[in-house]
N, C-alpha and C positions, 0 to 999 in steps of 0.2 A: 049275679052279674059280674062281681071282681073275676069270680072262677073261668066264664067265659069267656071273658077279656083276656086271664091268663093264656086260657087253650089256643084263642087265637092268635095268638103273640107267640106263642110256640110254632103255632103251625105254620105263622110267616117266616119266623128264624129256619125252620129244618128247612121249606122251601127255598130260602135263601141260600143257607147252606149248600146245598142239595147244586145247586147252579155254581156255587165259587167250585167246588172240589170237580162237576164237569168240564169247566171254560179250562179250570186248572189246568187239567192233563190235557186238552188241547192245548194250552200254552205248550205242556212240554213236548207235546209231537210236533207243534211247530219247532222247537228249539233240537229236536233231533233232525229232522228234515234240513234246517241250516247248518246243521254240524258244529252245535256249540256247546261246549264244555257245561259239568254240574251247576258252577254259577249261572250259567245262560238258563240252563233248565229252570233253576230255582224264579229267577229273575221275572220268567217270561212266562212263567203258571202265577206268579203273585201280582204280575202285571195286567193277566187276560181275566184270573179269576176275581177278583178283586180292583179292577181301573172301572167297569162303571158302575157297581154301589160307589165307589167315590165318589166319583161326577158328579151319581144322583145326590148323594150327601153333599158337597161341596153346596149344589144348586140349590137345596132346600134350605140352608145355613142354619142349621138346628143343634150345632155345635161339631163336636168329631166327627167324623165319620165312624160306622157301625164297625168297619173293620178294624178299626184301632182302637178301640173299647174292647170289642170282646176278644176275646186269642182263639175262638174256636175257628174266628174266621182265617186268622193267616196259618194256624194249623191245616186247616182244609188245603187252602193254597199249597202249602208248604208238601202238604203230602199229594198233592195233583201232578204236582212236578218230581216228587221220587218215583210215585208210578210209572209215570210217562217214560223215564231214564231207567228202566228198570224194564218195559213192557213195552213192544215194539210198535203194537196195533198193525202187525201187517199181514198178517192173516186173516183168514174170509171170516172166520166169528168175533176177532179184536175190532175188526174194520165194522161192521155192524154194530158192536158194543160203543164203538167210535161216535157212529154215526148217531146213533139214539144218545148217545152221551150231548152231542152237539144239540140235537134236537130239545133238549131236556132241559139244557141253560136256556132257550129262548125263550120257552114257555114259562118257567120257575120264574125268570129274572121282568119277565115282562109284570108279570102277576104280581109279583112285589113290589118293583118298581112305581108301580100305577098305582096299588095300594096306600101307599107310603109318603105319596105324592097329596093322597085324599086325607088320609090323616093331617099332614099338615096344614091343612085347610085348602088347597088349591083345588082350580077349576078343573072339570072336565078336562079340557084340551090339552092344559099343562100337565095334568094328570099321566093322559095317555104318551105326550111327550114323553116324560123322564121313564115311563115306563119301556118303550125303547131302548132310550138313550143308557137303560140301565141291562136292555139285553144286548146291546150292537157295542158299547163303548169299550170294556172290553176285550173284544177283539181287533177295535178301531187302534187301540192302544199297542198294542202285539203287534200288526200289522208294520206300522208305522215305526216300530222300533226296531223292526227288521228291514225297514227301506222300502216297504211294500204300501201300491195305493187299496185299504182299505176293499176288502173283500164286496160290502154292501154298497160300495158304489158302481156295482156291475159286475158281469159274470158269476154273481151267486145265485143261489135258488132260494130266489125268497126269506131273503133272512129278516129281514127289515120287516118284510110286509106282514111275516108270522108273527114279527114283535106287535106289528098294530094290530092282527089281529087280535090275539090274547089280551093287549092294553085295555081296547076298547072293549071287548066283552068284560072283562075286571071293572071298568069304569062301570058300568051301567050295571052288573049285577050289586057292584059295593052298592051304591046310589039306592038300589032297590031294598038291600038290608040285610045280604044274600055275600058277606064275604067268605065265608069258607067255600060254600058251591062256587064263588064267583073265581076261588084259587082254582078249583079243581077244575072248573070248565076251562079257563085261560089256561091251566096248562097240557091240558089234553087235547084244543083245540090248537093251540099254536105251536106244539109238540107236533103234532097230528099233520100239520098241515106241512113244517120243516121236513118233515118225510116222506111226504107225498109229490114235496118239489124234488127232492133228492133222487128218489125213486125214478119220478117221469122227466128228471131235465126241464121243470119249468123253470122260467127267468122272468126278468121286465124287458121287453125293449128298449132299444138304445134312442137315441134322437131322432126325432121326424123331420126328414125333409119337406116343406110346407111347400109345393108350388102356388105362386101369383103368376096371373094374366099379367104379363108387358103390358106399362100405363099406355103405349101407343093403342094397342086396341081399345081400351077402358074411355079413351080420349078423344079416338077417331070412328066414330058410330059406322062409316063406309066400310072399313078396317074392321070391324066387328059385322058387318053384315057379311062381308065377303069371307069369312072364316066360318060363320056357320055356313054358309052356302056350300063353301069347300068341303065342310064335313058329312053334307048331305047327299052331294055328290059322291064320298066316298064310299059313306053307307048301301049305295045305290049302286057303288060297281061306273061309276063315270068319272071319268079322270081327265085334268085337262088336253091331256093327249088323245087324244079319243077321239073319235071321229063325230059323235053321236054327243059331244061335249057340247057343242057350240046350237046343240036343237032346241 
C-alpha cells in the first residue's frame, strides 16, 4: 500500500510538473509578444507557470505552497521562460507544439488541482473549484500583469469550461477509487476538448438580451387582446390598412 501511495504521489508531481513548464513557456511567449526584456520573460513563465498551484495552495492552507518547497517546480518555470526567449513558436509545427502545450496545462492542472483539493478532505464542489482555479489562475495572473482582462472571461475557446470538464470527471473517478485512470481520463478529456475548441472556434456566448412584455399590455387585458388580434391578422396577410381589415 506505502508503494502505491508512493507511485501515485509521483504520478501527481510529474503531472503537475508537466503543466508548470507548459503555462511556463506560454508565460514567456506572452512576454515576447509584449516586447519585454529576460526579466520579463523570467517573471511572467514563474508567474503563469506557477500562480495557480499557489492560489490552490494558499486556499487549501496546508502550509507552503508546493512550489516553494520543492525547486523542481521553479526549475520547470524558470526553464519555460529560457525556452520561450530562446524559441519563437512562430512557425506552423512551434505553433501546434504551442497549442497542445496550452491544451496540456489545462488538463494536467485541472486533474491535480481537484485531486488535491480531495486529499485535503474537501467536498465535491470545492474540489472541482480549485481544480480550475488551479488551471485558469495562472494565466489569470499573466494577463493582468500585462494590463490585460483575463482571457477566460471571453473570447477564449473554452478554457474554463475544459478545466470543469477534466475537474469534474477527476472528482468522481477519485471518489470511485479510480485515481490514476481518473488523472489519465481528466487529462485527455480536457486536453482533448481545448483542442477541439481551438480547432472549430468554439466560445460561450456573451450576455442575453432577455425581452419583457411592457407591463401596460401585462395590465391592460384590452391592450393584450388587441395585440394578439393584430398578430393574427398579420399572420393572415390583413393589415389595418386594408380594405378587407374592417370585414
Amino acid at each position: 500500500m506505502n508503494t502505491e501511495s508512493e507511485t501515485l504521489f509521483e504520478i501527481i508531481r510529474f503531472v503537475d510538473l508537466a503543466g508548470v513548464l507548459a503555462n511556463a513557456i506560454l508565460g514567456g511567449v506572452a512576454a515576447r509578444t509584449a516586447r519585454l526584456d529576460i526579466v520579463g520573460f523570467v517573471v511572467l513563465a514563474i508567474m503563469s507557470g506557477l500562480g495557480g498551484g499557489m492560489i490552490r495552495d494558499t486556499l487549501l492552507q496546508q502550509g507552503t505552497p508546493a512550489a516553494l518547497l520543492d525547486p523542481a517546480y521553479l526549475i520547470c518555470a524558470i526553464l519555460g521562460g529560457v525556452i520561450a526567449y530562446f524559441v519563437t513558436f512562430n512557425g506552423r509545427w512551434t505553433r501546434r507544439v504551442l497549442l497542445l502545450l496550452d491544451a496540456l496545462a489545462v488538463g494536467c492542472w485541472s486533474a491535480v488541482g481537484a485531486q488535491k483539493a480531495l486529499e485535503a478532505g474537501l467536498g465535491w464542489l470545492p474540489a472541482i473549484l480549485l481544480g480550475i482555479i488551479t488551471a485558469v489562475g495562472g494565466g489569470m495572473v499573466r494577463d493582468i500583469m500585462l494590463l490585460k482582462v483575463p482571457t477566460i472571461f471571453g473570447g477564449n475557446t473554452l478554457y474554463a469550461t475544459s478545466a470543469l470538464l477534466a475537474s469534474t470527471e477527476m472528482v468522481i473517478l477519485s471518489k470511485l477509487g479510480f485515481v490514476a485512470i481518473g488523472t489519465a481520463v481528466a487529462i485527455l478529456s480536457g486536453s482533448g476538448l481545448s483542442l477541439l475548441a481551438k480547432r472549430y472556434g468554439w466560445i460561450l456566448p456573451t450576455g442575453y438580451a432577455l425581452r419583457i412584455p411592457k407591463p401596460i399590455l401585462l395590465l391592460n387585458p384590452r391592450a393584450w387582446r388587441q395585440r394578439r388580434l393584430d398578430a393574427r391578422n398579420a399572420r393572415n396577410g390583413i393589415f389595418p390598412d386594408d380594405p378587407g381589415a374592417s370585414v
